[in-house]
C-alpha positions in Angstrom: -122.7 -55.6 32.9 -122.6 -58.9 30.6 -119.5 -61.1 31.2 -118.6 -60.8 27.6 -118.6 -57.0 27.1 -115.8 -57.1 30.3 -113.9 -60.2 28.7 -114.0 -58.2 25.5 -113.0 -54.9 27.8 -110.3 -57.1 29.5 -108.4 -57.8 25.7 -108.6 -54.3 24.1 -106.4 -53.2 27.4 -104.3 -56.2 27.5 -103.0 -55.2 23.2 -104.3 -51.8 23.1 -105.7 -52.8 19.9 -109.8 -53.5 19.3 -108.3 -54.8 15.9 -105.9 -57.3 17.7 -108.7 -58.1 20.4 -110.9 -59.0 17.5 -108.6 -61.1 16.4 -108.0 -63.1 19.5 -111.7 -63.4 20.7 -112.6 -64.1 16.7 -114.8 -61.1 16.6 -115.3 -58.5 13.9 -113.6 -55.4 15.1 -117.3 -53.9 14.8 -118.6 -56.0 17.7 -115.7 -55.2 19.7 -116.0 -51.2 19.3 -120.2 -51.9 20.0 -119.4 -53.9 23.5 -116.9 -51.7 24.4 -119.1 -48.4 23.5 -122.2 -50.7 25.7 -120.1 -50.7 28.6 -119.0 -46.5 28.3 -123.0 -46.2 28.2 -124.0 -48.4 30.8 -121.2 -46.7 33.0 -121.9 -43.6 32.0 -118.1 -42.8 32.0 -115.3 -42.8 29.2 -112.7 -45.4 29.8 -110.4 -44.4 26.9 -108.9 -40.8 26.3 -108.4 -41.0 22.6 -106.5 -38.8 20.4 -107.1 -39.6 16.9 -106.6 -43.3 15.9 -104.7 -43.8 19.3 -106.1 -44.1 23.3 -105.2 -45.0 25.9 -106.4 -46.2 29.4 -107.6 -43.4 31.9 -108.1 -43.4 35.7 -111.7 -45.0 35.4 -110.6 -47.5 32.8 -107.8 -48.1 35.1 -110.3 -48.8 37.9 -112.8 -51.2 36.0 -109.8 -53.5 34.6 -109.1 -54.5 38.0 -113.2 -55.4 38.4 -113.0 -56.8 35.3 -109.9 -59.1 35.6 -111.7 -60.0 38.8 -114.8 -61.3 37.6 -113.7 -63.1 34.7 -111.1 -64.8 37.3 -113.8 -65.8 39.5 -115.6 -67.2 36.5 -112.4 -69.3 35.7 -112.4 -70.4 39.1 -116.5 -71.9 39.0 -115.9 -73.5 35.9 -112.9 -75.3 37.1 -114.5 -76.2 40.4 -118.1 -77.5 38.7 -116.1 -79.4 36.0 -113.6 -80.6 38.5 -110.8 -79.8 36.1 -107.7 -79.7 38.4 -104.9 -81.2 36.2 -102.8 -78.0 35.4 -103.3 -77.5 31.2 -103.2 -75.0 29.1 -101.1 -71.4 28.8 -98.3 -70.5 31.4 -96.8 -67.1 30.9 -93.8 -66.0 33.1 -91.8 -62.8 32.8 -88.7 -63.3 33.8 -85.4 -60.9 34.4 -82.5 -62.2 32.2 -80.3 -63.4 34.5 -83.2 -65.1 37.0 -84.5 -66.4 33.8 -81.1 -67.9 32.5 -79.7 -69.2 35.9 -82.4 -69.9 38.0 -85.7 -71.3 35.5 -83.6 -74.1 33.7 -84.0 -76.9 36.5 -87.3 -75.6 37.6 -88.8 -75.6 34.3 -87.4 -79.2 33.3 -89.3 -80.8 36.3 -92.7 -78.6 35.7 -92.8 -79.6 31.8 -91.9 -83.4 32.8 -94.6 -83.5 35.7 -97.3 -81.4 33.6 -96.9 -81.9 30.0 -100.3 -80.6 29.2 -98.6 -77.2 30.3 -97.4 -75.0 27.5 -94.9 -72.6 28.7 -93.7 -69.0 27.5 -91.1 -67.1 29.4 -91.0 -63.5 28.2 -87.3 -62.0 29.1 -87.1 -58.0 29.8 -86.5 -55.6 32.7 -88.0 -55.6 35.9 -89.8 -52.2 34.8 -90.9 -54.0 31.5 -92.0 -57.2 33.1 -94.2 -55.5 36.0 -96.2 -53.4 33.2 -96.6 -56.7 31.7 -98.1 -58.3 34.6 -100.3 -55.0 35.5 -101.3 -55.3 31.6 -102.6 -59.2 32.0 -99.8 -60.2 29.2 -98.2 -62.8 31.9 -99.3 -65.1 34.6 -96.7 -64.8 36.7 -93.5 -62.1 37.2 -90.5 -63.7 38.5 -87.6 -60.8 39.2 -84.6 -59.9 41.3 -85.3 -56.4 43.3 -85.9 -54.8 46.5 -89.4 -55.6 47.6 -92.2 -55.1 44.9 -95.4 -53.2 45.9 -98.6 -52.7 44.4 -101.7 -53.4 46.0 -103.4 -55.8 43.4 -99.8 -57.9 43.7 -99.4 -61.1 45.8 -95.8 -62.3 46.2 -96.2 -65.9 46.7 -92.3 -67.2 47.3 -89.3 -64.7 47.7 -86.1 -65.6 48.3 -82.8 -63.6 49.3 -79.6 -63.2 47.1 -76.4 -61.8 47.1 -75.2 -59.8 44.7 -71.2 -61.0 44.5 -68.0 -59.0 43.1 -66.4 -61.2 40.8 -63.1 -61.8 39.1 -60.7 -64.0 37.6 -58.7 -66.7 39.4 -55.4 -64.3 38.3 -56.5 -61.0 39.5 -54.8 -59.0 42.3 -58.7 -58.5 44.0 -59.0 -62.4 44.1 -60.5 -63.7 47.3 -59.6 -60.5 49.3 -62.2 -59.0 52.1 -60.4 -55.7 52.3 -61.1 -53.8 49.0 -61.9 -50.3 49.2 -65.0 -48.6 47.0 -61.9 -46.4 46.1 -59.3 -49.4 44.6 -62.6 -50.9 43.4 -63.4 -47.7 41.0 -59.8 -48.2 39.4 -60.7 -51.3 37.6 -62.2 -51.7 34.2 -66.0 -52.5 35.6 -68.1 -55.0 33.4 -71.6 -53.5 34.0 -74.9 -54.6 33.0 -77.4 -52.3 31.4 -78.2 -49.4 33.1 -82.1 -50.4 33.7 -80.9 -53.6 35.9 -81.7 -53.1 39.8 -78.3 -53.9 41.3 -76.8 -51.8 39.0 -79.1 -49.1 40.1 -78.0 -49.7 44.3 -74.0 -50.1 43.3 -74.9 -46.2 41.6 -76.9 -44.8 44.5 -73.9 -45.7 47.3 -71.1 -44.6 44.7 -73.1 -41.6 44.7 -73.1 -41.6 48.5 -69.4 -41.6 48.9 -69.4 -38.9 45.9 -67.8 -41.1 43.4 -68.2 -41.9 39.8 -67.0 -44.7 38.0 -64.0 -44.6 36.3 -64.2 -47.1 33.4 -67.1 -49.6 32.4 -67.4 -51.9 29.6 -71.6 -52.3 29.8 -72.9 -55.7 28.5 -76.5 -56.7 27.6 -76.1 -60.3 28.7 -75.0 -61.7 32.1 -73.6 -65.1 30.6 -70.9 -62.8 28.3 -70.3 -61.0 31.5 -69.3 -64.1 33.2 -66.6 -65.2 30.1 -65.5 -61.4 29.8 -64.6 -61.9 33.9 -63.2 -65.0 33.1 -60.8 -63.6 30.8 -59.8 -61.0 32.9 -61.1 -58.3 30.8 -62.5 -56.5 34.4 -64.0 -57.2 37.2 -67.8 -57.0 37.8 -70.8 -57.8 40.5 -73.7 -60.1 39.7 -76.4 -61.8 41.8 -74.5 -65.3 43.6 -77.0 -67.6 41.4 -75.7 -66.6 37.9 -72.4 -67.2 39.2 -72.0 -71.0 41.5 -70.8 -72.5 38.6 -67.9 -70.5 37.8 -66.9 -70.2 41.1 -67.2 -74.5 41.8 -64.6 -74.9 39.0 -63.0 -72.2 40.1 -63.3 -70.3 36.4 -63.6 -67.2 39.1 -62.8 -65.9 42.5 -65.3 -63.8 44.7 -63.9 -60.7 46.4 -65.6 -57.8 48.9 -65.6 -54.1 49.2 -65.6 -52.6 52.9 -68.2 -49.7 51.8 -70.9 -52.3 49.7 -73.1 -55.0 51.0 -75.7 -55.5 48.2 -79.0 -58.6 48.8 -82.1 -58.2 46.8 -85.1 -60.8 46.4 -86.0 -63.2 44.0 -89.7 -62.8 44.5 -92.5 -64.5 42.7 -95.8 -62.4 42.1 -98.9 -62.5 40.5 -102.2 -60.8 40.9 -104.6 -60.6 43.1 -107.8 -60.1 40.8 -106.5 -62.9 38.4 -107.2 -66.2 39.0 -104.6 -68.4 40.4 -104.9 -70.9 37.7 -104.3 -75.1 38.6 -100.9 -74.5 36.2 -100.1 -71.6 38.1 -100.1 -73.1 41.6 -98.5 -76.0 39.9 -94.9 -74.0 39.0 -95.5 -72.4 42.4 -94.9 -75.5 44.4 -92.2 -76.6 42.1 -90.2 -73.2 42.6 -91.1 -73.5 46.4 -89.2 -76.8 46.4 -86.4 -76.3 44.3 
């Protein structure tokens, strides 16, 4: 198998498009189709089921991306080692949840880009779902997210991290800085939620559903930083990892409160793949994060 023909291989699954792979690798979309139609022969195998003008990846395909990816890694990796190219350049893609990416990237990322300004960076913002097909798709570097923790066997977590997930108020509510809420009392108040795809939203569900209760009354907000001003306001009450929240709570903008029945922690975890290269930008934002 020629190098190329994977590299080419390695694009057309990455956008699903031999037109957009063209495009990137500055090929006609001929020469793509003809590498990609070499590789099916030399295999022997198809690596797309097609229906009409749309395909998509099966089981074998799925199997030789993960060669692929490797190979044209460990290519990466002698040309950086003969040419003694260590200084971290080039393209840095993170996907990032929105509230990791909002409260917990900022300092991080003004160090990195100060230390390394050869470094471009592009933080992609979606769900933890969204972001792990990314990463399994070769669309990002590196997946930074807030969740139990992530499997898959082609994953490496490099840095994790434990946080809370807080219940949160303002300064004027009855629940402020109590321990002795009940699920019950908690269920009574006008809940500010996130969206229904976020992961701590998901456990707060699965142990109302334990006690077999439902919430009452939510207000359910895209964005953790209106969240915070809508519980500043006293419009509800809500929970939301620790991180998003330290400011508030220094200045005292909001008050922390517990319920007996819920004890939520998750991990910030940093991953990346095994069969990519771990690029000298890439270990470069690792040891930053593993400082901060």
């Amino acid at each position: 198998m020629e190098l190329r023909n994977l590299l080419t291989y390695s694009k057309v699954c990455e956008s699903m498009s031999f037109s957009k792979a063209a495009d990137q690798l500055g090929y006609a979309q001929s020469t793509v189709t003809m590498q990609i139609a070499q590789l099916e022969d030399e295999l022997g195998v198809r690596l797309f089921d097609r229906n009409g003008k749309r395909f998509r990846l099966n089981a074998k395909g799925e199997e030789l991306l993960t060669y692929a990816n490797r190979l044209i890694a460990l290519s990466e990796e002698a040309k950086t080692a003969v040419s003694d190219t260590q200084t971290p350049r080039g393209l840095l893609r993170i996907g990032v949840i929105e509230s990791v990416g909002a409260f917990f990237l900022p300092p991080i990322l003004q160090e990195y880009l100060i230390s390394f300004p050869d470094v471009r960076v592009q933080v992609l913002t979606a769900t933890t779902r969204e972001i792990m097909g990314m990463l399994r798709q070769n669309k990002i570097d590196l997946m930074l997210t807030l969740d139990d923790r992530v499997y898959d066997p082609d994953w490496t977590c490099i840095w994790s991290r434990e946080e809370d997930i807080v219940f949160l108020c303002a300064p004027e509510h009855a629940f402020a800085g109590r321990t002795d809420i009940t699920l019950a009392e908690l269920l009574q108040e006008n809940l500010l939620l996130t969206e229904r795809c976020c992961n701590y939203r998901y456990r707060f569900e699965h142990i109302c559903d334990r006690y077999q209760m439902q919430l009452r009354s939510s207000l359910e907000i895209g964005c953790t930083n209106t969240i915070l001003q809508f519980t500043e306001h006293n419009l509800g009450v809500t929970f939301l990892p620790r991180l998003t929240a330290q400011a508030s709570l220094h200045t005292k903008r909001l008050s922390a409160f517990s319920v007996k029945e819920v004890s939520i922690r998750m991990l910030i975890q940093l991953v990346y793949r095994k069969s990519m290269w771990c690029t000298p930008a890439m270990k470069a934002f690792v040891e930053k994060v593993a400082g901060y």
